[in-house]
C-alpha positions as CSV (number, residue, x, y, z in Angstrom):
1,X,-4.5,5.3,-6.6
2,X,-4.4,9.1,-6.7
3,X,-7.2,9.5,-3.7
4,X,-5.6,6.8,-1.6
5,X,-2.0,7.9,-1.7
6,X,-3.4,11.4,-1.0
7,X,-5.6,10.6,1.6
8,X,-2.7,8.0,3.1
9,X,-0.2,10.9,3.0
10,X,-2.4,13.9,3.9
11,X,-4.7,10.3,5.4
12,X,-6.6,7.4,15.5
13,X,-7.1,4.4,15.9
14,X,-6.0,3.1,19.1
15,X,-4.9,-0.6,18.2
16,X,-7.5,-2.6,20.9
17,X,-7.6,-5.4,19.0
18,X,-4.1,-6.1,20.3
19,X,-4.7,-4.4,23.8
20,X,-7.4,-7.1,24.2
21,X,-4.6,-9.9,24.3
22,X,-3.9,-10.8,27.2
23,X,-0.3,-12.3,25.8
24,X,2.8,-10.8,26.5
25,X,4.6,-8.6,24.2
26,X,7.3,-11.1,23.4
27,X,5.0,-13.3,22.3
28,X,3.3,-11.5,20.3
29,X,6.1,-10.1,18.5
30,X,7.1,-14.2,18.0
31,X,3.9,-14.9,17.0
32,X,3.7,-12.2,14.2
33,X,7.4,-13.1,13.1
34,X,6.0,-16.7,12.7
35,X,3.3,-15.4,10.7
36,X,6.1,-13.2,8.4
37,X,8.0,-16.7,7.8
38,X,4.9,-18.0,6.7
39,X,4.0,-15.4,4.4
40,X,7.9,-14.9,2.7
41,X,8.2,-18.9,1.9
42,X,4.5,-17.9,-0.4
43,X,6.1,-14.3,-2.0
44,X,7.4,-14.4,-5.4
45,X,10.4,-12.0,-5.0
46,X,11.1,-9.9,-7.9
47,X,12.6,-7.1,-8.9
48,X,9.5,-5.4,-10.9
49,X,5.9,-6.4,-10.4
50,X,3.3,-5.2,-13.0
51,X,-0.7,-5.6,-13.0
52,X,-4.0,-3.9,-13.2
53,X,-6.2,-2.7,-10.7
54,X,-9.6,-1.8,-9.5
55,X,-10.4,0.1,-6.9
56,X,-13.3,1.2,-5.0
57,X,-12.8,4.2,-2.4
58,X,-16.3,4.3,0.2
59,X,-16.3,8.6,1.5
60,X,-18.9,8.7,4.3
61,X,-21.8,10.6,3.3
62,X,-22.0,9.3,-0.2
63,X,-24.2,6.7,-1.1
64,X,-22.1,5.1,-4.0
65,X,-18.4,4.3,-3.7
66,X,-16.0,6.0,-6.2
67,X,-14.3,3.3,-9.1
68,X,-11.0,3.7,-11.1
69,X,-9.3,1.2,-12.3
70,X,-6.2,0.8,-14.5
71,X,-2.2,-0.5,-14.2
72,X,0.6,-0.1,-11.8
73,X,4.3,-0.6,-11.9
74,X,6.1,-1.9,-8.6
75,X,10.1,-1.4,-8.6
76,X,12.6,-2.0,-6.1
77,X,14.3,0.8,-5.1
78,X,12.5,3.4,-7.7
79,X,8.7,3.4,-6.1
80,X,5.3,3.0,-7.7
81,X,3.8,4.2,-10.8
82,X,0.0,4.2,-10.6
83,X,-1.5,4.8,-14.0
84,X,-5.5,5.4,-13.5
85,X,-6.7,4.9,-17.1
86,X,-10.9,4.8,-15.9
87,X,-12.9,7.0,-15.4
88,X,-10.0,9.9,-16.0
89,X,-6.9,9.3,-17.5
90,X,-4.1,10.1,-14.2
91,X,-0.4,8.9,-13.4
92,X,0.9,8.7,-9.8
93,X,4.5,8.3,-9.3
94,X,5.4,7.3,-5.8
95,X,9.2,7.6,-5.0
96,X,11.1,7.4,-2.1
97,X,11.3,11.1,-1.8
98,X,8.7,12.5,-3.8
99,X,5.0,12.1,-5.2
100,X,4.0,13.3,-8.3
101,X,0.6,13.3,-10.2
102,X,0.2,13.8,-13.4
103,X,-3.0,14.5,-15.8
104,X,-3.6,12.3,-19.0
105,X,-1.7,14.7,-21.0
106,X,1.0,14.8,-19.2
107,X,1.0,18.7,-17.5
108,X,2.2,17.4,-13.6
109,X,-1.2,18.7,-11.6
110,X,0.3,17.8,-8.1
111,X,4.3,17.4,-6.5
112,X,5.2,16.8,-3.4
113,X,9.2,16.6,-1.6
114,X,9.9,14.9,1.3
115,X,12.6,18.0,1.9
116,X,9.4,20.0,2.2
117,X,7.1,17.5,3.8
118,X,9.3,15.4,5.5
119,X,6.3,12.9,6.8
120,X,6.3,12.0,2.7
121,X,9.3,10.2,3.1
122,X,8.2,7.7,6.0
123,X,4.6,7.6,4.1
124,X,5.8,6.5,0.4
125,X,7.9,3.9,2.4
126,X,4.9,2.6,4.2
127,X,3.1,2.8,0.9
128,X,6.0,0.7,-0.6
129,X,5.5,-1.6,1.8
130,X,2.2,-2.6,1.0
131,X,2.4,-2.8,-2.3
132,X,5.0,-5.5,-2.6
133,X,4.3,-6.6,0.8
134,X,7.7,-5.5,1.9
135,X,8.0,-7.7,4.9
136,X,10.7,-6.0,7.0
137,X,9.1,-2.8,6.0
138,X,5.4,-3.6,7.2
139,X,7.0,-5.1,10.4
140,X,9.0,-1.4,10.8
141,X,5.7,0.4,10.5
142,X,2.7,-2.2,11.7
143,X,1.9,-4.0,14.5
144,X,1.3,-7.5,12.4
145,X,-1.6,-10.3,13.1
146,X,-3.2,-12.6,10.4
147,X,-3.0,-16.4,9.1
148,X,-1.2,-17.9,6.8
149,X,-2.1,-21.3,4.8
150,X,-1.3,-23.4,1.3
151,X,-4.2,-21.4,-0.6
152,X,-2.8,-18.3,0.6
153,X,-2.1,-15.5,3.3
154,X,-4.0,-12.8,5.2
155,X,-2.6,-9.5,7.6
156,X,-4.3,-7.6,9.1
157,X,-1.9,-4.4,9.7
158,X,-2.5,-1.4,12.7
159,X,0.3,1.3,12.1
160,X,3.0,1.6,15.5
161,X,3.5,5.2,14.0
162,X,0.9,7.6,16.4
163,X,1.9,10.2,13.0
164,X,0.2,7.3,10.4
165,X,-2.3,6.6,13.1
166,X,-3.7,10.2,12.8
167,X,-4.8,8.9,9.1
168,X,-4.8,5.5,8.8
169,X,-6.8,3.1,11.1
170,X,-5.6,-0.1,9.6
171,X,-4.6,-2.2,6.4
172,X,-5.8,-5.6,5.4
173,X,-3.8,-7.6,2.9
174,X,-4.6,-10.5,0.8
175,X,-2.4,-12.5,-1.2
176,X,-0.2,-15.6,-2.5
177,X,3.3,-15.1,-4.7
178,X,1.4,-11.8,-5.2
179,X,-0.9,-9.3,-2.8
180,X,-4.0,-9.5,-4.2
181,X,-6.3,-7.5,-2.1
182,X,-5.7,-4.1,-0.2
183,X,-8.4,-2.8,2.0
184,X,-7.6,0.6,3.8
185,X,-9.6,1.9,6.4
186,X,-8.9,5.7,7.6
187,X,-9.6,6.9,10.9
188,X,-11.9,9.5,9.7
189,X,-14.3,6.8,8.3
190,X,-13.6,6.6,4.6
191,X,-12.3,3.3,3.2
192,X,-10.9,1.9,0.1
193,X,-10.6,-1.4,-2.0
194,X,-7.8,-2.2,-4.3
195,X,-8.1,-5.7,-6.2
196,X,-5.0,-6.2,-8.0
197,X,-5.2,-8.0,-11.0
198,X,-2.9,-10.4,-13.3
199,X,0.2,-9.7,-11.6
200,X,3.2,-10.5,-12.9
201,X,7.3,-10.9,-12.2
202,X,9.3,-8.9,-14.4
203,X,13.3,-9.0,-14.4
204,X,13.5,-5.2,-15.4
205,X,11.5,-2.4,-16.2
206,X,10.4,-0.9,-19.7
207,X,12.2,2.0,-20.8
208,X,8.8,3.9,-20.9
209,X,8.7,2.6,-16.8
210,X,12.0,3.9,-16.5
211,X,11.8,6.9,-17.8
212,X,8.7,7.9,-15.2
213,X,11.2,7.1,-12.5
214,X,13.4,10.1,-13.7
């Protein structure tokens, strides 16, 4: 996740998708509520999500896509931990007011503070957001459209933000009691794919989890 939390918080795309409908904003913002209500009676809600990922990132101008793959942590209220175990061994921490990656051995290679960068703050939120499929959260920061049905649900997000805009075109979520797909597109042209796999509930993190929280 290291390259996409980088390029999401260092990541214009005017939405026209929703210019080009021709109904009016209240109903639009009914319709995308409707959609939310859908989507929150299929979330599991839990306090600690853990899985595995892969993830392919597409950089215009190069032929082959870049793959890592490894586990994540999701907790409420602490943030993400991202450990990439393939091809390198990495760890991203994602808090609310700081990022921080870290090399396989440990020696922190990159940290960031939202009292230094204050754009960090609204960023690892919106990251947050999409991890766990923070409803409120992606409403706050996306203009919502998408479908929802008994096999599962899709949204297609376009950020209301004009500062996330500058970086991020649009996300696309997949998903049931769990998001199972992410696909990112940036506005410069590069793209990425996250397939999350074997998530799970937890009812509290690991000490080990904990402790990269601190």
């Amino acid at each position: 996740m290291k390259s996409w939390v980088v390029c999401a918080a260092l990541l214009a795309l005017v939405p026209t998708a929703f210019a080009q409908n021709a109904a009016p904003a209240g109903a639009k913002e009914q319709v995308a509520q409707d959609l939310l209500d859908k989507v929150r009676q299929q979330l599991k809600d839990a306090p600690v999500v853990r899985g595995g990922f892969e993830q392919e990132k597409s950089i215009k101008g190069f032929r082959q896509p870049l793959r890592s793959s490894g586990e994540f942590v999701v907790a409420k209220d602490k943030g993400i931990v991202w450990h990439v175990l393939k091809p390198f061994e990495s760890t991203l921490v994602v808090k609310p007011d700081s990022l921080q990656s870290r090399r396989g051995d440990g020696e922190v290679s990159m940290q960031m503070r939202a009292e230094d960068e204050p754009v960090l703050r609204t960023v690892n939120a919106m990251l947050f957001a999409v991890m766990s499929a923070d409803l409120v959260q992606l409403r706050k920061f996306f203009e919502v459209s998408g479908k929802s049905q008994a096999s599962g649900w899709q949204m297609h997000l376009v950020p209301r933000d004009p500062l996330l805009a500058q970086w991020l075109a649009s996300v696309d979520l997949e998903g049931g009691p769990f998001v199972r797909e992410v696909r990112l597109k940036e506005a410069r042209g590069d793209s990425s794919i996250i397939r999350i796999q074997d998530a799970r509930a937890e009812s509290r993190l690991s000490d080990a989890d904990a402790a990269q929280f601190r």
